[in-house]
C-alpha positions as CSV (number, residue, x, y, z in Angstrom):
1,X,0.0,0.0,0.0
2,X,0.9,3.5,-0.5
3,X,-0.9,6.6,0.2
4,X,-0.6,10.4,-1.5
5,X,-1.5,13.4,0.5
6,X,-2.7,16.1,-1.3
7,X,-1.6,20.0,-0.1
8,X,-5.1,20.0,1.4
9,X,-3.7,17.7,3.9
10,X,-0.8,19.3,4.6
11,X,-1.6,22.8,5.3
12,X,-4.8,21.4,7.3
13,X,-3.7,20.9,11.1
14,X,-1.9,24.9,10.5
15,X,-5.5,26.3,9.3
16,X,-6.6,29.8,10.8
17,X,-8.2,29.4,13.8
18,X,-11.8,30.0,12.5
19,X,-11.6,26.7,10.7
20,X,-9.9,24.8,13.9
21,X,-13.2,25.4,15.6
22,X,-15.0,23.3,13.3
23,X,-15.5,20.0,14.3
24,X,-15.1,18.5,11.2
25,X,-11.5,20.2,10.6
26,X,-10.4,19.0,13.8
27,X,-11.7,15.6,12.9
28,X,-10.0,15.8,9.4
29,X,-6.8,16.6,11.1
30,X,-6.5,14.2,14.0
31,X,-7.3,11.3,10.7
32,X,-4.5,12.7,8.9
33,X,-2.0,12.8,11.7
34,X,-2.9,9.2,12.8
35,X,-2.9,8.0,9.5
36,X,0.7,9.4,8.8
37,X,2.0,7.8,12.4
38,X,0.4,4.3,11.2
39,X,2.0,4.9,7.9
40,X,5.3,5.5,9.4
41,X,4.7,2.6,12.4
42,X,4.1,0.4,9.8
43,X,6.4,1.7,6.9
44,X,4.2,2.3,4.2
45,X,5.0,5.0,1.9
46,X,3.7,8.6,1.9
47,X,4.3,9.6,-1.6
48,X,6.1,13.4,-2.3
49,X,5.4,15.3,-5.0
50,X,6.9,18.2,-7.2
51,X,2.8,19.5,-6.8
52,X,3.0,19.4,-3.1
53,X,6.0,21.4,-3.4
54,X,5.0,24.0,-5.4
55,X,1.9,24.3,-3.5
56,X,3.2,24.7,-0.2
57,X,5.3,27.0,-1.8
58,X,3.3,30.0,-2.2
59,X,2.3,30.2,1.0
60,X,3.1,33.6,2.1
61,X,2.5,33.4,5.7
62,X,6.0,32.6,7.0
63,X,4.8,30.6,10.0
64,X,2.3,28.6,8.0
65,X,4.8,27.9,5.6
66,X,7.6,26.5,7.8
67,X,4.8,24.5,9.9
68,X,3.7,23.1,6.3
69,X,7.2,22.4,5.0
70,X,8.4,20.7,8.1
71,X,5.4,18.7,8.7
72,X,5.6,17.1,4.8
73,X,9.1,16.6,5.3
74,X,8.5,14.4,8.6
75,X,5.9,12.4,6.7
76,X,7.0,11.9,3.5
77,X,8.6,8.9,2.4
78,X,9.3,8.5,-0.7
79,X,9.3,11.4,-3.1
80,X,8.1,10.8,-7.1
81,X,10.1,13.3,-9.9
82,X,8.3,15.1,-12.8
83,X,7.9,13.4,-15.4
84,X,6.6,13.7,-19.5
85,X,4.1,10.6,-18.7
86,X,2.7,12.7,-15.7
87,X,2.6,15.7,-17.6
88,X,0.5,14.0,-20.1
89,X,-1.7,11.9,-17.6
90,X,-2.5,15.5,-15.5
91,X,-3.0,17.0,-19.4
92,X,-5.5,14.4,-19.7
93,X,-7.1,14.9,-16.2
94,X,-7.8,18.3,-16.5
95,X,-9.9,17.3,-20.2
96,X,-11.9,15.0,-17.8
97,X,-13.1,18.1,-15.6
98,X,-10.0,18.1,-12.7
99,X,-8.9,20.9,-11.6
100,X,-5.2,21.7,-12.8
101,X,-3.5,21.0,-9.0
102,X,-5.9,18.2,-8.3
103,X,-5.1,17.1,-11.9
104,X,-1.3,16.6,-11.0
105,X,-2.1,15.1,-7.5
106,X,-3.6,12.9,-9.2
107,X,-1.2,11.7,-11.9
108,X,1.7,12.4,-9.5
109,X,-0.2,9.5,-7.4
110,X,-1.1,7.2,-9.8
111,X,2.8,7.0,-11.3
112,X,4.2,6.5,-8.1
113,X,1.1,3.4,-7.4
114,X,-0.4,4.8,-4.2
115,X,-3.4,3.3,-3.9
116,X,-5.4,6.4,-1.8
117,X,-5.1,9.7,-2.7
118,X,-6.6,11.8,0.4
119,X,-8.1,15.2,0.4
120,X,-10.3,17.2,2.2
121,X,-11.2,19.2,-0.9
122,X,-14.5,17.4,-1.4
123,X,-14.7,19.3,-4.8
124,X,-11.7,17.5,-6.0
125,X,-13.3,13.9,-4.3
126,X,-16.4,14.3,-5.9
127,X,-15.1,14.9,-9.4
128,X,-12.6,12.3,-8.9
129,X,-15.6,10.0,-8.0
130,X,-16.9,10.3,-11.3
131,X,-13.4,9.1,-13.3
132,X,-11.8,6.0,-14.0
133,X,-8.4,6.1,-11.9
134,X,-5.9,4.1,-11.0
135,X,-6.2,6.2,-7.4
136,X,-9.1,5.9,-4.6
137,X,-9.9,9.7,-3.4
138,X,-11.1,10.2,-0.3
139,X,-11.2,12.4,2.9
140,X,-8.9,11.4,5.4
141,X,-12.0,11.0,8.1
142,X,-13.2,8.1,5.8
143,X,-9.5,6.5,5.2
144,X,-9.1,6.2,8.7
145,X,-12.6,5.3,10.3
146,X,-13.7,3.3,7.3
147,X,-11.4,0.8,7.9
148,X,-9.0,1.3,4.8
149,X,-6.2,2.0,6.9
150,X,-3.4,-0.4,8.2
């Protein structure tokens, strides 16, 4: 098994603190902090991405930004390059109504063989729904509690 995190997931436990008092935010991030300890417990890969990368990238709030960095750093595992075939798969993706970030999530995940690609954009998980991937997307919430995980 592998698993992708999407920038979503990432910036999600250093939201403002208007989202932190909603209950599902602070639900979404206690599933993705446990599913990256299990992960790491149990060494399966956390893909990295080029997309992740950029993405935390433009962050402008210095704080957020070095919370971000250093908190993909400590959970990724194994990081994927860019590549022509991604370009092309993500190319495809955005035809098939993804957005162009989600797009490259996507085909970053599905070359590198993760087998869950977790969000908590539900825009991006219910377009991704309606495509034929190679990736299962899915909130974090629903990884964890719906018995997907390790």
């Amino acid at each position: 098994m592998k698993i992708y995190l999407d920038n979503c997931c990432y910036c999600r436990p250093s939201d403002n603190a208007a989202h932190l008092a909603q209950e599902n935010v602070r639900q979404e991030i206690t599933a993705i902090l446990d599913t990256v300890k299990a992960c790491q417990r149990v060494g399966i890969p956390i893909i990295g991405s080029p997309a992740v990368v950029d993405e935390i990238g433009k962050i402008s709030n210095a704080h957020k930004y070095e919370r971000v960095w250093g908190f993909y750093n400590s959970a990724m595992s194994e990081y994927i390059e860019w590549t022509k075939d991604i370009s092309n798969r993500a190319n495809g993706l955005i035809t098939q109504g993804l957005k162009k970030t989600d797009a490259h999530h996507t085909a970053f995940a599905e070359v590198a063989g993760a087998d869950y690609l977790l969000t908590t954009d539900i825009r991006f998980e219910r377009t991704a729904s309606r495509l034929k991937l190679a990736v299962i997307v899915m909130n974090p919430i629903i990884f964890i509690n719906g018995g997907y995980a390790l």
